[in-house]
C-alpha positions as CSV (number, residue, x, y, z in Angstrom):
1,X,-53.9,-24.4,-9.0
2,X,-51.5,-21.5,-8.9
3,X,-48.1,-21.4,-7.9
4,X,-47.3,-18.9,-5.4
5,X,-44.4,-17.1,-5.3
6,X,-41.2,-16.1,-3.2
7,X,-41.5,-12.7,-1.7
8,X,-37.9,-12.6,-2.8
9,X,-38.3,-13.9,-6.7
10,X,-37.9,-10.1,-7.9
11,X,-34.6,-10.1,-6.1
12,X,-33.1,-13.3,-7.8
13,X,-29.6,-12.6,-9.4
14,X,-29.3,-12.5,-13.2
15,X,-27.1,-15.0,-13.6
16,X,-30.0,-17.5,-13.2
17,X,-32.4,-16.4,-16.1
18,X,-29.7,-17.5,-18.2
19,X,-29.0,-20.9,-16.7
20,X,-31.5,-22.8,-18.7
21,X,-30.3,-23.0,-22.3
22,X,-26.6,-21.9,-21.5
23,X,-24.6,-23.6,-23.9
24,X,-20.6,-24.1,-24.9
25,X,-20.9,-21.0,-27.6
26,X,-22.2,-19.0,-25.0
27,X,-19.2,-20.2,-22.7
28,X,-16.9,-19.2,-25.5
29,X,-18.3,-15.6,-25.8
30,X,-18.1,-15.4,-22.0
31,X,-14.8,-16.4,-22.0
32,X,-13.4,-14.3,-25.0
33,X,-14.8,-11.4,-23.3
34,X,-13.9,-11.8,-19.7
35,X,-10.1,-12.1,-20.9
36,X,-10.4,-8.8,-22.4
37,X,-11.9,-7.5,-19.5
38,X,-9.3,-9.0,-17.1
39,X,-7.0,-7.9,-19.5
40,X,-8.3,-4.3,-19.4
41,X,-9.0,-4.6,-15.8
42,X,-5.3,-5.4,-14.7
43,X,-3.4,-2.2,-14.2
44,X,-6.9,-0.7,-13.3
45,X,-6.6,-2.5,-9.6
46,X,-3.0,-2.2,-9.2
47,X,-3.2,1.7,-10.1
48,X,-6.4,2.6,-8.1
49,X,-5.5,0.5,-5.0
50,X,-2.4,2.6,-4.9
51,X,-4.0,6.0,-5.6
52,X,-6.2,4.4,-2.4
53,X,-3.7,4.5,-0.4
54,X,-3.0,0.7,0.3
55,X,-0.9,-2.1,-1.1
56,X,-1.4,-2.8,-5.0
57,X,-2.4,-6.3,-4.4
58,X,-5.3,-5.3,-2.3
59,X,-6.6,-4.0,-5.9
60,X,-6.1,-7.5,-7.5
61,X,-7.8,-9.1,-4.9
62,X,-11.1,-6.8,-4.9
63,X,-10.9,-7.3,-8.8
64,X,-10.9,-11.6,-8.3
65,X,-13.1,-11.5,-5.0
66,X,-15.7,-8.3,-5.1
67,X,-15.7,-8.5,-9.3
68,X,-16.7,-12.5,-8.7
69,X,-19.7,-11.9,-6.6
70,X,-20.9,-8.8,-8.4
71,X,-21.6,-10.7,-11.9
72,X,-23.0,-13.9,-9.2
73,X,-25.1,-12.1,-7.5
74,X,-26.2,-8.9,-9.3
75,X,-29.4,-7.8,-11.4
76,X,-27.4,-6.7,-14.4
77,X,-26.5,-9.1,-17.6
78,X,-23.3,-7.4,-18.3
79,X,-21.9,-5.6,-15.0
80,X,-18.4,-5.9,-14.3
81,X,-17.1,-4.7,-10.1
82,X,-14.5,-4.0,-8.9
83,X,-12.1,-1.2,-7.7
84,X,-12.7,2.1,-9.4
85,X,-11.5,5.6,-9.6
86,X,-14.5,6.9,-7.6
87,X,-14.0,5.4,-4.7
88,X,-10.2,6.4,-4.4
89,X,-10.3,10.0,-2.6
90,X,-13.1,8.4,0.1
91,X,-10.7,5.1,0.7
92,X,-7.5,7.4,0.6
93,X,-9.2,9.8,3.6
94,X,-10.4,6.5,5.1
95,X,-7.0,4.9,5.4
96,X,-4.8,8.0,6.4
97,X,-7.6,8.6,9.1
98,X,-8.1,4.8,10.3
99,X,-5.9,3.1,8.4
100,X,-6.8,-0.1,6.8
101,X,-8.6,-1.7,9.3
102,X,-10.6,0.9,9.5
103,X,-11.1,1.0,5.8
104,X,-12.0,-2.6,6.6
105,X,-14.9,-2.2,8.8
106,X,-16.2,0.8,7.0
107,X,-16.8,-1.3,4.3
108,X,-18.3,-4.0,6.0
109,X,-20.8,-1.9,7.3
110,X,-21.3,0.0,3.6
111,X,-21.9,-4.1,2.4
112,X,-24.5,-4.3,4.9
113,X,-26.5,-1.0,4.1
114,X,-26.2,-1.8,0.6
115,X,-27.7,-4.9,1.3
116,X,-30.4,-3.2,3.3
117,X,-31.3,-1.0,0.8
118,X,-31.4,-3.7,-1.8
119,X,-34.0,-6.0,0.9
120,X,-35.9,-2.9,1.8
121,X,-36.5,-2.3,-2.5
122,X,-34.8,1.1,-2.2
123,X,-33.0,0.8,-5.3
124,X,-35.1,2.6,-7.6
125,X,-34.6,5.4,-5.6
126,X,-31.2,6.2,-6.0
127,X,-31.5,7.4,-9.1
128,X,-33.2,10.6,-7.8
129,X,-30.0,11.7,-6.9
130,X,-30.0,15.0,-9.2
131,X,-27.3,15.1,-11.9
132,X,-25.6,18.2,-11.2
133,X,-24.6,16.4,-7.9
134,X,-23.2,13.3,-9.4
135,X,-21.3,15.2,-12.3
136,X,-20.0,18.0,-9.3
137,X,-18.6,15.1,-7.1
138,X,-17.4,12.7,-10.2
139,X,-15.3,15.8,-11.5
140,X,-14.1,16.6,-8.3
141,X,-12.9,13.0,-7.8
142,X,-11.2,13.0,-11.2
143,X,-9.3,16.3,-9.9
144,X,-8.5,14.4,-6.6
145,X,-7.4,11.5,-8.3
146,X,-4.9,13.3,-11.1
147,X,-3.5,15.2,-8.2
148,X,-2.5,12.7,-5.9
149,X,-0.8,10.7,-8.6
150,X,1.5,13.8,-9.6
151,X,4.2,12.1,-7.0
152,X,4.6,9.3,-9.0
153,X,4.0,10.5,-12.4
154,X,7.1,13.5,-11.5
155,X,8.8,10.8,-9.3
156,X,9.3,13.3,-6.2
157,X,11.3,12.6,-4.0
158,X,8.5,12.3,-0.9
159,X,7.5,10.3,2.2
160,X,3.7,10.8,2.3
161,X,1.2,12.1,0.1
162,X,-1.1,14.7,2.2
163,X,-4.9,14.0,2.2
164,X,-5.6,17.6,2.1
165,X,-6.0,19.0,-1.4
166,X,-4.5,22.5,-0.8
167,X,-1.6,20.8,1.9
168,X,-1.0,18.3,-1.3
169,X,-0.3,20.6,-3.8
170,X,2.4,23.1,-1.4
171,X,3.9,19.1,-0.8
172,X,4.9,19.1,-4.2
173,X,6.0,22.9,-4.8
174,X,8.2,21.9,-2.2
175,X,9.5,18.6,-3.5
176,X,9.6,20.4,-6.8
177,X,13.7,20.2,-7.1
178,X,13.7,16.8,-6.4
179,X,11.8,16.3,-10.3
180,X,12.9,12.7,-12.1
181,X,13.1,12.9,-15.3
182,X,13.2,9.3,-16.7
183,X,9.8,9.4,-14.4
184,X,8.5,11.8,-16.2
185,X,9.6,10.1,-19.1
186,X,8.2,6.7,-18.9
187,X,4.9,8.7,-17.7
188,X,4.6,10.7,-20.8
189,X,5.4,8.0,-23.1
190,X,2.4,5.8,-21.4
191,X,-0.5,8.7,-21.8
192,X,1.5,8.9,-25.3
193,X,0.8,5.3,-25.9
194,X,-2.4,4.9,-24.7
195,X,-4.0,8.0,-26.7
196,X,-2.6,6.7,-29.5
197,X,-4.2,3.3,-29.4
198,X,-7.2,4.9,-28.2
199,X,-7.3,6.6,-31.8
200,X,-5.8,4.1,-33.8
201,X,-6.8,0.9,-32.5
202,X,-9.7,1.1,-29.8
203,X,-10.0,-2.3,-29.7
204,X,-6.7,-3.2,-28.5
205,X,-6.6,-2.8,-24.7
206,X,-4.1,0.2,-24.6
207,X,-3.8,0.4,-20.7
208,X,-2.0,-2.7,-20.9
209,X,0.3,-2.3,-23.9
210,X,1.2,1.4,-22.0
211,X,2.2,-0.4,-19.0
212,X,4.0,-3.6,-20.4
213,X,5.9,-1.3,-23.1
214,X,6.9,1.5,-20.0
215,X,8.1,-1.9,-17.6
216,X,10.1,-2.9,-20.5
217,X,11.7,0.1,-21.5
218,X,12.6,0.7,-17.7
219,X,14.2,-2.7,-17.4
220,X,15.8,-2.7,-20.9
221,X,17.7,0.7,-20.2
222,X,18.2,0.3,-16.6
223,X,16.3,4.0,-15.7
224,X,16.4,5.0,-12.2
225,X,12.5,4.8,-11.6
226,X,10.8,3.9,-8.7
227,X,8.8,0.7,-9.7
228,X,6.4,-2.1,-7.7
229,X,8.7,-4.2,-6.7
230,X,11.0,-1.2,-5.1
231,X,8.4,0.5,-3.1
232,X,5.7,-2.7,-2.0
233,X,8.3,-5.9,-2.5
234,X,6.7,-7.4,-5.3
235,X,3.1,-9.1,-5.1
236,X,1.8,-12.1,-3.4
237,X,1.2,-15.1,-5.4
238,X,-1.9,-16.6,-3.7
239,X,-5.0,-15.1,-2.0
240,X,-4.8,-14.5,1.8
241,X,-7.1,-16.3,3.6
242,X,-10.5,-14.4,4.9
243,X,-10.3,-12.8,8.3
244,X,-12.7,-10.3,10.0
245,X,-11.5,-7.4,11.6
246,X,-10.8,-6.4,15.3
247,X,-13.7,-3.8,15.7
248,X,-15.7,-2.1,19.0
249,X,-18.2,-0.1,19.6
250,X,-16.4,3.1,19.7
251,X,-14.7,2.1,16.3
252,X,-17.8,2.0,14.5
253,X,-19.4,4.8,15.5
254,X,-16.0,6.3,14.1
255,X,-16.0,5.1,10.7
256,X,-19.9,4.9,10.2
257,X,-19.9,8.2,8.5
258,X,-17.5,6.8,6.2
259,X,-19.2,3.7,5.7
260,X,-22.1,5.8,4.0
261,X,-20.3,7.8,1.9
262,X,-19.3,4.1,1.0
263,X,-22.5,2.8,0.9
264,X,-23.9,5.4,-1.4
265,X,-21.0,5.8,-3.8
266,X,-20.9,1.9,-4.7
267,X,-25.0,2.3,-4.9
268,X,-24.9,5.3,-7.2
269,X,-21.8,4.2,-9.3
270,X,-22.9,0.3,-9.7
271,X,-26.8,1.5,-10.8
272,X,-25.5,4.0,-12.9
273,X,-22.8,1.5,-14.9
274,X,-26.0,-0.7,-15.1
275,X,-28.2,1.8,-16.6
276,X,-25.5,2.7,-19.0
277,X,-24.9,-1.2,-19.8
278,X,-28.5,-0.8,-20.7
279,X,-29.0,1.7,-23.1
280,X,-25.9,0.0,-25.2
281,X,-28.0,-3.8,-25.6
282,X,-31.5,-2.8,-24.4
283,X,-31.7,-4.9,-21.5
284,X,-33.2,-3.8,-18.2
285,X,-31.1,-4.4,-14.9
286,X,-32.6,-5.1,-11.1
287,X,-31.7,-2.6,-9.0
288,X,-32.5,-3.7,-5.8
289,X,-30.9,-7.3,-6.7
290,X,-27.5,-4.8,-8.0
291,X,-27.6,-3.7,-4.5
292,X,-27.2,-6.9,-2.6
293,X,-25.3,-8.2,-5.1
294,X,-22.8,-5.0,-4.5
295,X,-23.1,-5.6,-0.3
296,X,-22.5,-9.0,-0.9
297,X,-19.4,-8.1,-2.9
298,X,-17.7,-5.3,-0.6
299,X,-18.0,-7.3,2.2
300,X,-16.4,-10.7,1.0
301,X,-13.7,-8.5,-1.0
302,X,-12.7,-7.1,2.4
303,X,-12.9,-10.1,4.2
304,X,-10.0,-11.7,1.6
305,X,-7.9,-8.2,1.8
306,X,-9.5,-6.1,-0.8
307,X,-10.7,-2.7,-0.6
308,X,-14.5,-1.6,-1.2
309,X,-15.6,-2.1,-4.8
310,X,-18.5,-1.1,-7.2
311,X,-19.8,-1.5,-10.8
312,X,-17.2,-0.1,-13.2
313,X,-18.5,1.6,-16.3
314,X,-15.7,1.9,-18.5
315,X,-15.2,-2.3,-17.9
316,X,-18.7,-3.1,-17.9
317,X,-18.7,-1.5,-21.4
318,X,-15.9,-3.2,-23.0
319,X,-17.8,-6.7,-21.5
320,X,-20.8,-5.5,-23.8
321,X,-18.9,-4.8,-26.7
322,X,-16.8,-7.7,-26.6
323,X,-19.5,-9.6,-27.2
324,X,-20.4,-11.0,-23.4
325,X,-23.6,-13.4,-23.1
326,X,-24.1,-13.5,-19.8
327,X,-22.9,-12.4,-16.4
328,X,-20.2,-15.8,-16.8
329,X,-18.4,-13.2,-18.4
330,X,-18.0,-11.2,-15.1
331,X,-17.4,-14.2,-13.0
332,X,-14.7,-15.8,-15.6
333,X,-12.8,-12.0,-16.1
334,X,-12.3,-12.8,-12.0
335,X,-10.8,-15.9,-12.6
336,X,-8.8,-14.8,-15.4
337,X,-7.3,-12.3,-12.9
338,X,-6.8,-15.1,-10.2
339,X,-4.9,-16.8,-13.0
340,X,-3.1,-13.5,-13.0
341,X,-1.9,-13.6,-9.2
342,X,-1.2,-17.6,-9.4
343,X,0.9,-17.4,-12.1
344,X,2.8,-14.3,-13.3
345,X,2.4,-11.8,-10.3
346,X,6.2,-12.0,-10.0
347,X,6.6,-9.9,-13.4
348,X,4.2,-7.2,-12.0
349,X,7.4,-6.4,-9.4
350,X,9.0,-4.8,-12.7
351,X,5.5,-2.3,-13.6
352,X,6.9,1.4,-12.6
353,X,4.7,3.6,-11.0
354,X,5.2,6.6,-13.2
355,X,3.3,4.2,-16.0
356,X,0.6,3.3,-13.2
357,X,0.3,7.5,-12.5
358,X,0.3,7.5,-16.4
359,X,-2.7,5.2,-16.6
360,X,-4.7,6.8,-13.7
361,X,-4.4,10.5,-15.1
362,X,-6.4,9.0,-18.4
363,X,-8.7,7.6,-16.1
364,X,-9.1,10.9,-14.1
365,X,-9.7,13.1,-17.1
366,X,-12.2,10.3,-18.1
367,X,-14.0,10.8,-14.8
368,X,-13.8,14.4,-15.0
369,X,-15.7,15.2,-17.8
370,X,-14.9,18.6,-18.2
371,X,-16.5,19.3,-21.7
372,X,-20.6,18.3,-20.3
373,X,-19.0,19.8,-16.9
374,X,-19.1,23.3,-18.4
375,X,-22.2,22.8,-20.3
376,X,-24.1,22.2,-17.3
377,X,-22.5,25.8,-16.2
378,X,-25.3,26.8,-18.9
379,X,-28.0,25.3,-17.2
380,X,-30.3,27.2,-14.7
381,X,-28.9,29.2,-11.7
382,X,-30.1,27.0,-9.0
383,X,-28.5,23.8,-10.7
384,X,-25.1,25.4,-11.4
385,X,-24.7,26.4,-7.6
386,X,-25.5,22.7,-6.8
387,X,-22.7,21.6,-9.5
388,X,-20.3,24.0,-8.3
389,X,-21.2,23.9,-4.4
390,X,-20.1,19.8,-4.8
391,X,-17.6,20.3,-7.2
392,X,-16.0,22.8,-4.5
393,X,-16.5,20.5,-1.5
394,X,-15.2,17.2,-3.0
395,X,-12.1,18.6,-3.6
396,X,-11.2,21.4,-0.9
397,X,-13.6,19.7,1.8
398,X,-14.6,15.9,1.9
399,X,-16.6,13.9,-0.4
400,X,-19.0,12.5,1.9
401,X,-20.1,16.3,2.9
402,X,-19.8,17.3,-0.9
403,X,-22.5,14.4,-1.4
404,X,-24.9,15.2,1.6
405,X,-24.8,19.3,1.0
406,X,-25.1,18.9,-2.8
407,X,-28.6,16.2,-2.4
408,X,-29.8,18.7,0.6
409,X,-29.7,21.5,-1.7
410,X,-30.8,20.4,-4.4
411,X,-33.6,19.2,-2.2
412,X,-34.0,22.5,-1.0
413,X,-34.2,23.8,-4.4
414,X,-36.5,21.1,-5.8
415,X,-38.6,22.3,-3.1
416,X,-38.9,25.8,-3.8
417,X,-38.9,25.1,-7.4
418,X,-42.3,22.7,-6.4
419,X,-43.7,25.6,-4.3
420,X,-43.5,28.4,-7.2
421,X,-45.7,26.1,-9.5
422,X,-48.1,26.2,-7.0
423,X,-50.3,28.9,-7.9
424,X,-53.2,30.6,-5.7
425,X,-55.2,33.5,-6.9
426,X,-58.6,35.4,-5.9
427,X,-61.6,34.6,-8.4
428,X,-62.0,31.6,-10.0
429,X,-59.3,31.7,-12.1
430,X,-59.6,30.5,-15.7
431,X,-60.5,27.4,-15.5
432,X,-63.4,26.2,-18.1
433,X,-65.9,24.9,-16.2
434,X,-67.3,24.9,-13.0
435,X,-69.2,21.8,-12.9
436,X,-69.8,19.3,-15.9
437,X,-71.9,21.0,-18.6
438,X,-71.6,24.3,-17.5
439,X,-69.2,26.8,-19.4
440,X,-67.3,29.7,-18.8
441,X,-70.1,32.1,-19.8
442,X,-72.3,30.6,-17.7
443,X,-70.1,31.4,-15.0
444,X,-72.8,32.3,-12.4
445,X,-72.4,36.1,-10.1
446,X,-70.2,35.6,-7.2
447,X,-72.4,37.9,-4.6
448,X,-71.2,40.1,-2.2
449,X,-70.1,39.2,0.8
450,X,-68.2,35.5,-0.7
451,X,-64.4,35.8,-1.7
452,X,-63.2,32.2,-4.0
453,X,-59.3,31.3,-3.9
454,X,-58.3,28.6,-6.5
455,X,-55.7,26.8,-5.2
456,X,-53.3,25.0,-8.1
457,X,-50.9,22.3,-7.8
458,X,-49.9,20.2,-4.8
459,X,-50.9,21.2,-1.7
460,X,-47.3,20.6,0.2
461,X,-45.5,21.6,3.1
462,X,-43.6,24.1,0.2
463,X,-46.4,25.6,-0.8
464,X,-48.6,25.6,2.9
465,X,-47.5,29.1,4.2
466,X,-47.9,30.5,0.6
467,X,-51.3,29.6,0.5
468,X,-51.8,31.2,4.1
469,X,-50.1,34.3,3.3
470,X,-52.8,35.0,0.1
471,X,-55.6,34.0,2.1
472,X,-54.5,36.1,4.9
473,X,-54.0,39.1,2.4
474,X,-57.4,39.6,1.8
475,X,-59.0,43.1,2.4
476,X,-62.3,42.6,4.2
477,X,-64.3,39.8,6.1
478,X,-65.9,37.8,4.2
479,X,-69.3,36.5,4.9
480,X,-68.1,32.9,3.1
481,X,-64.2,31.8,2.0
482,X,-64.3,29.4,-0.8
483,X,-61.1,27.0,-1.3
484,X,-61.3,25.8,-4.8
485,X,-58.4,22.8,-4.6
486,X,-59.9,20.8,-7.4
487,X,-56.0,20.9,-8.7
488,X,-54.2,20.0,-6.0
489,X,-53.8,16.2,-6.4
490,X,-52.7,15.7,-3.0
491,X,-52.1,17.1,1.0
492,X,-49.5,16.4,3.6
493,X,-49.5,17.2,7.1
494,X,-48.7,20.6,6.7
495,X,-50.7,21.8,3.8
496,X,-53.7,20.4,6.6
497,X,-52.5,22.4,9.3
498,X,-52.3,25.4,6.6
499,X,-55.7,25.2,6.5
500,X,-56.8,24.5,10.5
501,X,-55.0,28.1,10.7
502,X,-57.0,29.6,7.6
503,X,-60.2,27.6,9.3
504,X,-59.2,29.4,13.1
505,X,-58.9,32.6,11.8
506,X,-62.0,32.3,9.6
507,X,-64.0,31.2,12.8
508,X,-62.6,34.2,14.9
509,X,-64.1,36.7,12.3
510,X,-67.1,35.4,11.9
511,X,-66.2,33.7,8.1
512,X,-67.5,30.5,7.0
513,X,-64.8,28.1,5.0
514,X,-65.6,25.9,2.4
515,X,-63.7,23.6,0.5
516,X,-64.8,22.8,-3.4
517,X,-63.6,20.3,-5.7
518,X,-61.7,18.1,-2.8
519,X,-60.1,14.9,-4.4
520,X,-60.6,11.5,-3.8
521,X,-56.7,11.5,-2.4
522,X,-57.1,14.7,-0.6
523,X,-60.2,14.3,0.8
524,X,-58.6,11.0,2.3
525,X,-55.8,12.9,4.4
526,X,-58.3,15.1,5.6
527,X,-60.8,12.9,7.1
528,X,-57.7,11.1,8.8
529,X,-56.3,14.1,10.1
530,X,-59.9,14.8,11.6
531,X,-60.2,18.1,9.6
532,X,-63.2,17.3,7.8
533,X,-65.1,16.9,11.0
534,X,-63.2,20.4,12.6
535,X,-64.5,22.2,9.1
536,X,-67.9,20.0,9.2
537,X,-69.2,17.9,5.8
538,X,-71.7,20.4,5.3
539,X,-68.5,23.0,4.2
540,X,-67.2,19.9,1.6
541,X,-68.6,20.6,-2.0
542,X,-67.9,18.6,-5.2
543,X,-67.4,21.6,-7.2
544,X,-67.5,25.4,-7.1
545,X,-70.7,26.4,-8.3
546,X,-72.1,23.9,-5.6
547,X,-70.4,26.1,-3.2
548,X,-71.0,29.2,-4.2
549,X,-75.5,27.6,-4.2
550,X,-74.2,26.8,-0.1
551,X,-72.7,30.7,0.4
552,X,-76.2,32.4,-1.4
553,X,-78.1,30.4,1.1
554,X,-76.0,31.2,4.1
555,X,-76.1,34.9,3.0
556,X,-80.4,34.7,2.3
């Protein structure tokens, strides 16, 4: 007797194949690597939940919350969530336009989708998302992120930041004179430091070591620079409790464009740190299980007053090469990090934020990868104005309409790209064979009177009016018009209404159609779209010469 299974025992989290057999090694590996991670992690969340506009302990706590649920609930061995640089121009936009709350039930509602998508086993899709778009946005969010942290990295004297990338950059011409130099200072000394460990000792989390040397420096010669503790008051030392938002109608409808730019980002981000985690130990992640394991995550972060979160790649790597097991690792780097905010979150007061700017313009020319950036200006015309279209948009326009014009063009392009494969010529082309056995000088006399069209590749709605405009080209009337679309593998709706016109205008002048070498997929559509009985079986042949026996009968 066989046991049957769970619809929903493809979507089981990780974390569970690797139950069975878990033993006090593995702990220690998990353990040794999610202190490095948390470690790593640290001035990640305080930097990118300021760059997003809100309080830095709102990073912390999507680090210990979202970063918790992600390595519980996900499909990937070694993914490690939380806050990340891509998110921070959509959150920043979010906030100054709702403010938090807003930001709040945005996310909510991105959780949900993602969890939607994830139930509805949409994850494999997502990767379609064509490249050019995901390096023109991720550039364009590095850009955004390196120039809203020139503020603190110059320590300009300034009240608010503009959203607007051109308003943000006449902000600080303006605020030019009021230029500190110990900022500056302590800023250049972390990108110094970190670069330098980067080369010298890549093991050694150099984020960290930039940030704890720049705090002590400040403190140690008393340097007038703006720090944590000056600007926020300091950080809390527990985690709030979980509260849902006040939210309407009207308010969702407001942020719901928001909450898929959300939505997509953490989907595209989280299943692309998976795949990379991947290709470094071989393993194979589930994506629709990443995806409710990410809903799951942005929703509980922002219930315990985080900010939405995603898979981060740079983290999730260090967890693979530190040797993680399993996804413990993830779960214990959170706890690590809620050690963080029990115990020592009064010292963070002390971190200054030109060190913070420091650590975030490393992580925004990380992001923006300018070197594959310009070698995908190489690439063909139609994919370089889909890189630069996003590119452009992200950071002059909006992110979310960067994403939906770049993936609608591309479309577009994919499209016409489809439709000039699609080839359709007069004769029979130069095909082989006919039928089986019979070669190409056996080809038999096409009489007078019968015109044959081979049709080849997909008979689409991209390549429908192409195929009518050849057919409608043709000089005379023909007694018989002979469709050979033995290579088009399959039909959609308006491929089929393509050919109801060619069939019309054949019928007005007196011209029988026939169709030869219809397949099994094609010949399908066409019997449920009630054009085989509108042409009549009789007109349906197996192959061309077939057809062409039909026409010299019709013509006798």
């Amino acid at each position: 007797m066989t046991t049957r299974r769970s619809p929903f025992h493809d979507l089981r989290p990780r974390l569970f194949d690797f139950i069975p057999g878990y033993s006090l090694s593995h702990l220690r590996q998990d353990a040794i690597s999610g202190l490095t991670v948390a470690i790593v992690a640290l001035p990640l969340a305080l930097a990118f939940a300021i760059a997003s506009g809100v309080a830095p302990e709102r990073g912390l706590f999507t680090a210990i919350v979202a970063g918790f649920f992600i390595s519980f609930l996900g499909g990937s061995r070694h993914q490690i969530g939380g806050p990340t640089g891509a998110f921070v121009a959509v959150l920043f936009l979010v906030v100054e336009k709702h403010g938090y709350d807003g930001l709040v039930l945005a996310t909510l509602l991105a959780g949900l989708m993602l969890i939607g998508l994830g139930l509805a086993r949409l994850g494999a899709f997502i990767k379609f998302i064509p490249y050019p778009v995901i390096a023109g946005f991720t550039t364009g969010i590095g850009v955004i992120i390196f120039s809203t942290q020139i503020r603190d990295f110059l320590g300009l004297n300034m009240d608010k930041v503009p959203g607007d990338f051109i308003a943000r950059m006449q902000a600080y011409i303006a605020a030019g004179p009021t230029m500190n130099t110990s900022a500056v200072a302590i800023g250049l000394m972390t990108v110094a430091i970190i670069l330098t460990i980067r080369k010298k000792l890549p093991r050694m989390p150099a984020a960290i070591v930039g940030v704890v040397v720049a705090s002590a420096a400040v403190a140690l010669l008393n340097l007038p620079v703006e720090t944590i503790g000056s600007r926020f008051g300091g950080l809390p030392s527990a985690i709030p409790t979980p509260q849902l938002p006040v939210f309407s109608l009207e308010k969702i409808q407001t942020v719901f464009p928001d909450a898929i730019t959300i939505a997509l980002l953490a989907a595209i981000e989280s299943l692309l740190s998976a795949m990379i985690a991947d290709g470094m130990t071989g393993e194979r992640h589930k994506s629709n299980t990443e995806l409710i394991g990410q809903g799951v995550a942005n929703i509980t972060s922002v219930l315990f007053g985080g900010i939405a979160a995603t898979g981060a790649i740079a983290r999730t790597a260090v967890n693979v090469r530190s040797g993680a097991y399993s996804p413990v690792s993830g779960m214990l780097h959170a706890l690590f990090l809620l050690l963080f905010v029990l115990c020592l979150s009064p010292l963070a007061s002390a971190i200054p934020l030109a060190a913070l700017a420091g650590v975030l313009f490393i992580a925004a020319y990380d992001m923006a990868d300018f070197h594959l950036f310009r070698r995908l200006m190489r690439a063909p015309g139609s994919d370089v104005l889909v890189l630069v279209t996003t590119f452009t948009l992200t950071v002059l326009v909006d992110i979310t309409v960067a994403v939906q014009v770049g993936v609608a063009l591309a479309a577009l392009l994919f499209i016409k790209r489809m439709s000039d494969v699609v080839g359709i010529e007069l004769g029979m082309g130069d095909e082989d064979t006919l039928h089986e056995g019979q070669t190409k000088a056996a080809t038999p006399h096409v009489p007078a009177g019968v015109e044959i069209y081979k049709v080849g590749g997909p008979f689409f709605f991209g390549a429908a009016d192409k195929m009518a405009e050849a057919v409608g080209r043709t000089g005379g009337k023909p007694k018989v018009l002979i469709l050979r679309i033995k290579s088009a593998p399959f039909i959609d709706a308006t491929g089929i209404h393509a050919l109801e016109e060619i069939l019309h205008r054949c019928q007005k002048q007196g011209t029988v159609l026939k169709l030869a070498g219809v397949q099994p997929a094609v010949h399908k559509a066409l019997d449920k779209m009630g054009f085989t009985t509108e042409l009549g079986g009789e007109n349906l042949h197996s192959s061309t010469a077939d057809a062409l026996k039909a026409a010299k009968k019709l013509l006798a």
